[in-house]
Each structure stands twice: as structure tokens, then as C-alpha cells.
Wavefront OBJ file of the C-alpha trace (Angstrom):
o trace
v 0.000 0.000 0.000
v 0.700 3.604 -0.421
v 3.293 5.250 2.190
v 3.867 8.949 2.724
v 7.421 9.796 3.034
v 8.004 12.235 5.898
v 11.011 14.206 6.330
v 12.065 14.757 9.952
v 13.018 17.892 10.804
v 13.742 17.237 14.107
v 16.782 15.585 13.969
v 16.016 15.817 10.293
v 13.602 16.874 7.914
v 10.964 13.996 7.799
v 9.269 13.544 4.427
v 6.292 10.548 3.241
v 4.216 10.686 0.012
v 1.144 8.194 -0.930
v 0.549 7.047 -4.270
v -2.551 4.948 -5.266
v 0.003 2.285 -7.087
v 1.675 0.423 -4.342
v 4.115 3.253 -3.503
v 6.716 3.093 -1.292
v 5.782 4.325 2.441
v 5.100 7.424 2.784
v 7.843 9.657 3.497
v 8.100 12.180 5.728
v 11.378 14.528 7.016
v 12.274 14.606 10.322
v 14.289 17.960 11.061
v 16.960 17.802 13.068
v 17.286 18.826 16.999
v 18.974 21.260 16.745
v 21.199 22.830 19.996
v 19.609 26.374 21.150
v 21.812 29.181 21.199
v 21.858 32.945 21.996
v 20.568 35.336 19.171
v 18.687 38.371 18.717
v 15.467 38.503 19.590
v 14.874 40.419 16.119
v 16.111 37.627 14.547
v 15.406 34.059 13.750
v 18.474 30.949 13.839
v 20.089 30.167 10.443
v 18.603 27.538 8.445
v 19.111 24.428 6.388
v 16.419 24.215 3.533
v 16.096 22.077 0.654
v 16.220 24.490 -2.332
v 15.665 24.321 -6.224
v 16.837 27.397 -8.092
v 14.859 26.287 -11.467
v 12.565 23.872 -12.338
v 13.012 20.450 -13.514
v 13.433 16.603 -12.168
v 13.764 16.792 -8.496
v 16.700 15.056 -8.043
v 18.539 17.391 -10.427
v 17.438 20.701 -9.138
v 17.226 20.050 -5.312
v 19.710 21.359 -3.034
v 20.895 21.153 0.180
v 21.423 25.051 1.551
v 22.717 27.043 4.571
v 20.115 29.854 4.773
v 21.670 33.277 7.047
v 19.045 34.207 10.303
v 16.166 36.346 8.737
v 14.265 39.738 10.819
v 11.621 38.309 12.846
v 8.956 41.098 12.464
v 6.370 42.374 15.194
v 3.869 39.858 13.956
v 6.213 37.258 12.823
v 6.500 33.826 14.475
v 9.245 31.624 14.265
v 8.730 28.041 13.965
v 11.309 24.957 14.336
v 10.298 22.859 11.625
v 9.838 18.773 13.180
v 8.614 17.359 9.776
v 7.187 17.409 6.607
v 5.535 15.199 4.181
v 6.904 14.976 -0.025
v 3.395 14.665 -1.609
v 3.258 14.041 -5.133
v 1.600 17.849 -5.763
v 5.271 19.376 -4.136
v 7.197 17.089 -6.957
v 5.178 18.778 -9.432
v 5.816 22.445 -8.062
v 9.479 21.210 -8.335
v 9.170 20.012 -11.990
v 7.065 23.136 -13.346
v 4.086 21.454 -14.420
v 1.852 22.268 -11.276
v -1.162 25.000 -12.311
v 0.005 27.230 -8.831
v 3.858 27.112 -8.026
v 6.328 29.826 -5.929
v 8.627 31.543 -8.409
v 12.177 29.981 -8.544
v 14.115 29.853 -6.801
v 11.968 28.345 -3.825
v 12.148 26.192 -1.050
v 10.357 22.498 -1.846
v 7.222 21.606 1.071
v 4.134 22.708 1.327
v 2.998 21.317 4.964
v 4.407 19.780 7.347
v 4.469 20.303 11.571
v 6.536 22.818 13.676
v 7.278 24.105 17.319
v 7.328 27.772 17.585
v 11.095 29.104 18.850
v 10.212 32.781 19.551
v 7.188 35.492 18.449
v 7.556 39.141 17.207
v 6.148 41.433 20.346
v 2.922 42.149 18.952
v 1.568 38.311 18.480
v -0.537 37.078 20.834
v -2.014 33.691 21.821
v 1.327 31.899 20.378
v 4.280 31.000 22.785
v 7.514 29.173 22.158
v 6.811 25.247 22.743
v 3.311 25.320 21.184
v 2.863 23.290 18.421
v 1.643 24.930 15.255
v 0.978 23.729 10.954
v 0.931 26.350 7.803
v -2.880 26.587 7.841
v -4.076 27.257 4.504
v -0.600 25.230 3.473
v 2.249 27.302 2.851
v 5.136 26.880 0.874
v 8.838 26.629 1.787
v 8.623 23.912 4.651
v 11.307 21.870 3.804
v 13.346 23.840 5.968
v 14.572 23.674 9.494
v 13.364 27.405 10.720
v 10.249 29.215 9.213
v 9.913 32.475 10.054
v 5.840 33.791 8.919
v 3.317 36.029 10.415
v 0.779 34.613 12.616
v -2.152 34.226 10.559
v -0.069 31.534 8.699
v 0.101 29.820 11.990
v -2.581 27.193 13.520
v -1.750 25.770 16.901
v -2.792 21.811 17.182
v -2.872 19.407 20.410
v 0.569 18.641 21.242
v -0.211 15.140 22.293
v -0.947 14.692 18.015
v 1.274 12.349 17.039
v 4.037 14.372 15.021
v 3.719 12.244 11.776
v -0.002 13.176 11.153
v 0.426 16.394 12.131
v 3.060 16.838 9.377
v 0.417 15.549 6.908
v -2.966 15.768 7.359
v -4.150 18.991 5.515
v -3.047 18.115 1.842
v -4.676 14.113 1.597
v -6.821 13.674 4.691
v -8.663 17.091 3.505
v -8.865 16.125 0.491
v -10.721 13.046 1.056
v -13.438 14.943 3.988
v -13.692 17.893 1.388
v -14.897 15.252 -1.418
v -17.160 12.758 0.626
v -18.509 15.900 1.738
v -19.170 18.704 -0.999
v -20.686 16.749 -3.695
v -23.654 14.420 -2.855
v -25.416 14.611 0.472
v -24.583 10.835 1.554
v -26.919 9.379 4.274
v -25.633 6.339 6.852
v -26.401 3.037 4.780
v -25.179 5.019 1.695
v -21.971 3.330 -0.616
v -19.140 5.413 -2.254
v -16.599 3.663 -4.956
v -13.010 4.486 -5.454
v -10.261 3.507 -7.223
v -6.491 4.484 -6.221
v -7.918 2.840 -2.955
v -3.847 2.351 -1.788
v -3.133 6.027 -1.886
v -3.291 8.290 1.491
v -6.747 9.864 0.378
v -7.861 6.473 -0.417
v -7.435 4.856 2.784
v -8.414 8.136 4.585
v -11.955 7.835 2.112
v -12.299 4.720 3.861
v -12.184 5.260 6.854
v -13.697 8.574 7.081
v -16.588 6.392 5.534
v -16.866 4.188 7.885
v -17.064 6.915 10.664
v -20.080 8.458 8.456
v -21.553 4.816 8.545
v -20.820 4.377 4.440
v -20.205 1.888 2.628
v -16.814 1.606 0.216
v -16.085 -0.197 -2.704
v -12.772 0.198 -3.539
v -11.065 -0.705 -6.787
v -7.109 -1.995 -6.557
v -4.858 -2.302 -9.817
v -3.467 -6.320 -10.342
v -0.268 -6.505 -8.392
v 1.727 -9.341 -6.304
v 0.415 -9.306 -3.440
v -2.833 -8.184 -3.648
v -4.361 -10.379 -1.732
v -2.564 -8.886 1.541
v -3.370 -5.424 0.183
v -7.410 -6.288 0.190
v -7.085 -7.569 3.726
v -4.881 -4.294 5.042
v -7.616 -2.473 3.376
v -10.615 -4.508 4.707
v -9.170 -4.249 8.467
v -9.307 -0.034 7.833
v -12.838 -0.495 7.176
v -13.412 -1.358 3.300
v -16.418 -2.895 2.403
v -15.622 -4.405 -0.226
v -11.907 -4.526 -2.239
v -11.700 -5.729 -6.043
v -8.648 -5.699 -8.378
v -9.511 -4.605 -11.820
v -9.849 -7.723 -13.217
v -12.016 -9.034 -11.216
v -14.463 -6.372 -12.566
v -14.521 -7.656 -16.233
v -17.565 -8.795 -16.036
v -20.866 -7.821 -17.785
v -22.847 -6.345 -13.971
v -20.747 -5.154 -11.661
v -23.748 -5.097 -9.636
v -23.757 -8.781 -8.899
v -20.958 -8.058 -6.804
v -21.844 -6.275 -4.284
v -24.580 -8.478 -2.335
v -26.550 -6.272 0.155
v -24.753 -2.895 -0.271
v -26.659 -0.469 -2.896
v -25.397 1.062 -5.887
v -22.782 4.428 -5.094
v -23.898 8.049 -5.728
v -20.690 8.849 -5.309
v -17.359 7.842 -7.001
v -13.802 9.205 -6.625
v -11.376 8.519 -9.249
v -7.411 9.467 -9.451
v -5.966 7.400 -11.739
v -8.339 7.841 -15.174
v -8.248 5.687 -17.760
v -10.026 2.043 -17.635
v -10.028 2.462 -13.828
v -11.852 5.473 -13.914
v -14.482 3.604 -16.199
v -14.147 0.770 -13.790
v -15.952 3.578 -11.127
v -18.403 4.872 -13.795
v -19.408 0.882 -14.141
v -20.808 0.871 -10.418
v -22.698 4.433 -9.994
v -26.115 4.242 -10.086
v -28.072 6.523 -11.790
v -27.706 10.163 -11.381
v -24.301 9.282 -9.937
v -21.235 11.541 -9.760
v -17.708 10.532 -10.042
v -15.066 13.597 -8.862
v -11.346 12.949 -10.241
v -8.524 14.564 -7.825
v -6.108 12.964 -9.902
v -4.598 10.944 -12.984
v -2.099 8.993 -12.043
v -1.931 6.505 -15.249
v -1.806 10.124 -17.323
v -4.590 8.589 -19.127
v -7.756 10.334 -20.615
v -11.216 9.131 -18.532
v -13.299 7.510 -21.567
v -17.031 8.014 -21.184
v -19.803 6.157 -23.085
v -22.660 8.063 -24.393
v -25.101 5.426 -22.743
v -23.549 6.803 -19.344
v -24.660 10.253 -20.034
v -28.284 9.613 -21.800
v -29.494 6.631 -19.976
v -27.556 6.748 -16.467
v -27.553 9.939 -16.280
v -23.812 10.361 -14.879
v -21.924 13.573 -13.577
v -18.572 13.916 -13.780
v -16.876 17.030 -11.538
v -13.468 17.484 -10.456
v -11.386 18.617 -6.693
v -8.698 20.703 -5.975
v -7.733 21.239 -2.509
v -5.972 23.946 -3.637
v -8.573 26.126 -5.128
v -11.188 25.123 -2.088
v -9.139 26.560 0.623
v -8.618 30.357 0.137
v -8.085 32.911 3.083
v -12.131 33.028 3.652
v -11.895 29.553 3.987
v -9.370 29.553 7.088
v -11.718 29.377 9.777
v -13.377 26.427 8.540
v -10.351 24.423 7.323
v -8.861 24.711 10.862
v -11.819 23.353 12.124
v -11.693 20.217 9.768
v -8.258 19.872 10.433
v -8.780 19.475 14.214
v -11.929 17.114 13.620
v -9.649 15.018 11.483
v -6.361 15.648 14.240
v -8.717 14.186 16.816
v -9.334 10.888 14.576
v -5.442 10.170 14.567
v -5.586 10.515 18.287
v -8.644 8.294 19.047
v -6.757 5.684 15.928
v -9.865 6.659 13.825
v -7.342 7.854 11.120
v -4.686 6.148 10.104
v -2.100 5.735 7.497
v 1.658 4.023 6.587
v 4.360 6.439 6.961
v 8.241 6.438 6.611
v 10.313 8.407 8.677
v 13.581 9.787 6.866
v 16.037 11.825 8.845
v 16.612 15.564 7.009
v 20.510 14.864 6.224
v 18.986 11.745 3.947
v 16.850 14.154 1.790
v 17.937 12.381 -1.243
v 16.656 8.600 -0.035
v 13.606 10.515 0.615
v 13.070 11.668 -2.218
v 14.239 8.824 -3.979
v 11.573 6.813 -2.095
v 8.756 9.462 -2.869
v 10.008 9.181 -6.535
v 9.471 5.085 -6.335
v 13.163 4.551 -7.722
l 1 2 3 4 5 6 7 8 9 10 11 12 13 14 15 16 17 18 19 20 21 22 23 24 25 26 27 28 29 30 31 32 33 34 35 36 37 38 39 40 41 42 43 44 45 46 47 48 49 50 51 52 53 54 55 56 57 58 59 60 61 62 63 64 65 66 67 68 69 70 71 72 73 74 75 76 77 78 79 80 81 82 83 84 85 86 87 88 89 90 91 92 93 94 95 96 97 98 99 100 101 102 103 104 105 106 107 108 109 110 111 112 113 114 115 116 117 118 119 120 121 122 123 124 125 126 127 128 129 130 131 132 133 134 135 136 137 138 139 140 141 142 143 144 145 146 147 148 149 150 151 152 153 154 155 156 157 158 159 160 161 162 163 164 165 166 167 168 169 170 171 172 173 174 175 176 177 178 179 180 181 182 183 184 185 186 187 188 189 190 191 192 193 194 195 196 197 198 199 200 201 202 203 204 205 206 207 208 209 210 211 212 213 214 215 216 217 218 219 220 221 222 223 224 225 226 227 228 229 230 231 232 233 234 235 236 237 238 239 240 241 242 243 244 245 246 247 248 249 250 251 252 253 254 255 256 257 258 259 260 261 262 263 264 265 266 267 268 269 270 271 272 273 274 275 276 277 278 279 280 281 282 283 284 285 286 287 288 289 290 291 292 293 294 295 296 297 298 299 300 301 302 303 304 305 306 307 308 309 310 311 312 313 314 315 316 317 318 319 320 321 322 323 324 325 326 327 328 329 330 331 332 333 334 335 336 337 338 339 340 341 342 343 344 345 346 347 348 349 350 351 352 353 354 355 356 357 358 359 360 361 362 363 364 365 366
């Protein structure tokens, strides 16, 4: 299944990534501890930051880079960066070809957890030792020390453990926003997926099965995939088929006593997409958050006249704007409280900051 690599920043930069193919673990940087020592209080500690000064593969363009102690305004907060995910979307700002990226050069991350160091004079309700994540994400957290105002800042439960805190606005969001915005899904209700492996997969199921929904959840052919339906079965899946398993005339045969999905979420396209399209009922909407396979989705025209499909689309990115704060700090506690009750979970890989490259060589699948 899926892992997010996590780079610590703690005594590293952790980074973890989830793909719906069976990617590596996650992968997340763990920044490093570092020793305190006596500066300014107008200014923050030097950095290290990972660093790309133009665009292209990550492993070209990344760098490793000193960074000197920045002004820490009146409003400013500095934050000791503990660790921060490598999602697939922060490759993508790397390699150009994602719709919203920081001019070059940049510092990689996008999320991730930190522990505030020290606070301008005129912030208030923030104190070094609290616990705090970019909320709306933020770029440039693939770095040890952050220095932003406040309103960047959300403080979260300390007792969180660190690895979800790093990563649960970009995936675990993502699936809430989606099970959420689209159809108005009643207990007893089924959703279908495919990509079922990834982070927002397994967080779709489970968040389901909090709701009291049913999931049907489409897996690619693999080795192993009998161990991956049962993984995904003890998170809460309904029911798990590989692709193949779905060539067959009614898909609807399958599924014994759970009803036909309103809703289906597809990120890989292609035949797997159609593979979701094959089990909505009618008037059902499939939402793609992703192509993974880089493959066109293929509709019939039968889906449209007689079934009556809609097809929409998600992006975190363009649902969470500053008006939007409020509300997606709420989520993110509601879904902050699930990884503390075990509610919410998902595979991660803990890589210390000084092995950026194995993290992102992980991430990458190599």
C-alpha cells in the first residue's frame, strides 16, 4: 500500500508521500534537533532548507542550503520545523508542471508540523513550545526554521502524534472535502473508489466508515494483492476488487446487500476510472482529484443519456482560500482528533533531514 514519506526535521527533515500504485511508504522529514543558542530577539536561527533554483526533475534541481538568520517582524513567528511530508503535488511544483507554483528559486514543502522558537512582540495567543501547521498550506517547509506572520500559523494538540500532524491537511482534507461537498450521503449510503492504496484512499475509507458508508474500492493487479485487500478490509473497506475481477458484464452482482454508489472518486483515469463509472447508479457523480496513469477518462454516451452520470473534479488547492481559514482549521482538528482516538490512520516512513535524497528517492518510487 501507499506510504507517505516524511522528512524529519527534528533531527532531520521527515518527508512521506502516498501514491494509489503500491508506492513506497510514505515519506516524511524529520528535522533535526537542533542545539539552542543565543541570538537576537529580532532575529530568527540560520537555516538548512532544501532548495531548487529552477525547475526540472527533483533530483537534479534540489539542493541542500545554509540559509543566514532572517528579521523576525512584530507579527512574525518563528517556527522549528519537526517534519514534513513529499506529496506528489510538491514534486510537481518542483518540476514546473503544477497549475500554482512559488517563483524559482523556492524552497520544496508545502505542509508539514513545527514548534514555535520565539514570536515578534505584537503576536498574541502563540508562545515558544506550542505546536503549530501552515494553515491554509504554505510553501517553503522543507526547511529547518520558518519564520511567517501569525495568521499563517494554527496551533494543534501537542499530544498529536508528530507524523499526522506533518500531513494531514493536503490528503486527509482532500478526502473529507470530497465525501462531503458533492452528494449529500446518508448512513447506509456506498461510495466507490479507485487508487484505494493512496493516502486519500485509505483516509476515504475510513472517514466512511465513521459516516456509517459503505466503500467499494477498486485496486490495480499486483503481487500481493491479496494482503493489500485484507490491510484495506481491516481499515474499514467494504468491499476490495482488483480490476480484473471487474470484467464482467454487472458489476452489480458483486456487491450483495450494499446499494449502488452516488458517489465515485477517481485518481488514476483511464479504464479504472471507467471501472468507477461501471458501479454508480443513476444520477451518480464521479469527482477525479487525480490521474495517475496520465490517461484520458473515456465516457460512453449510454452513461450520459441513460444513467444519467456527472462527472466534476477537486482541488484542494482552489477550495481553501483565506475566507476559507476558519473552517479548514476546524476540519483539520476534527480530522487531528481521529489520529488521536486511531480513527485515522495511514503508513508512513520516517527519513532523517541529512537523507533528503533517499527521501526523495523513495517518494520518486526509484
Amino acid at each position: 500500500m501507499a506510504t507517505v514519506r516524511l522528512v524529519h526535521l527534528k533531527a532531520a527533515l521527515h518527508l512521506r508521500t502516498w501514491a494509489s500504485s503500491p508506492p513506497p511508504p510514505s515519506a516524511l522529514f524529520r528535522l533535526p534537533n537542533i542545539v539552542a543558542r543565543a541570538f537576537s530577539t529580532t532575529m530568527s536561527p540560520p537555516s538548512k532548507a532544501i532548495v531548487y533554483d529552477e525547475q526540472g526533475s527533483p533530483e537534479a534541481v534540489c539542493k541542500v542550503r545554509e540559509l543566514p538568520p532572517v528579521p523576525i517582524k512584530d507579527n512574525d513567528v518563528c517556527v522549528r520545523m519537526l517534519a514534513a511530508p513529499i506529496n506528489p503535488s510538491d514534486i510537481n511544483r518542483i518540476e514546473g508542471v503544477y497549475p500554482v507554483r512559488p517563483p524559482v528559486p523556492a524552497i520544496g514543502g508545502y505542509e508539514g508540523v513545527g514548534e514555535v522558537h520565539s514570536v515578534g512582540p505584537a503576536v498574541k495567543g502563540l508562545g515558544p513550545g506550542d505546536w503549530v501547521i501552515p494553515s491554509p498550506p504554505s510553501s517553503g517547509t522543507w526547511q529547518t526554521y520558518v519564520v511567517k506572520e501569525q495568521s499563517v500559523w494554527h496551533r494543534i494538540d501537542k499530544s498529536t502524534p508528530m507524523e499526522y500532524a506533518a500531513t494531514i491537511t493536503v490528503n486527509p482534507l482532500t478526502a473529507l472535502r470530497m465525501l462531503e461537498d458533492f452528494v449529500d450521503l446518508k448512513s447506509g449510503d456506498a461510495v466507490v473508489q479507485n487508487g484505494a492504496t493512496s493516502i486519500v484512499g485509505q483516509c476515504i475509507v475510513q472517514l466512511a466508515r465513521v459516516r456509517g458508508l459503505h466503500s467499494i474500492n477498486i485496486i490495480r493487479d499486483r503481487a500481493g494483492s491479496n494482503e493489500v485487500k485484507q490491510k484495506l478490509k481491516e481499515l474499514g473497506a467494504d468491499e476490495v476488487f482488483t480490476e480484473s475481477q471487474l470484467d464482467v458484464k454487472n458489476v452489480k452482482s458483486l456487491l450483495a446487500d450494499i446499494p449502488e454508489p452516488a458517489l465515485g472518486f477517481n485518481c488514476v483515469g483511464g479504464n479504472a476510472a471507467s471501472l468507477v463509472l461501471k458501479f454508480l447508479k443513476h444520477g451518480g457523480t464521479m469527482v477525479t482529484y487525480g490521474g495517475m496513469s496520465k490517461k484520458p477518462i473515456t465516457v460512453s454516451t449510454s452513461s450520459f443519456i441513460f444513467k444519467d452520470l456527472s462527472l466534476r473534479g477537486f482541488w484542494l488547492q482552489k477550495w481553501m482560500t483565506s475566507e476559507k481559514a476558519k473552517e479548514c482549521r476546524d476540519m483539520i482538528d476534527y480530522l487531528l482528533s481521529l489520529t488521536r482516538s486511531g480513527d485515522l490512520k495511514y503508513d508512513m516512513e520516517l527519513c532523517p533531514f541529512d537523507q533528503f535524497p533517499t527521501a526523495l528517492d523513495k517518494a520518486l518510487g526509484s
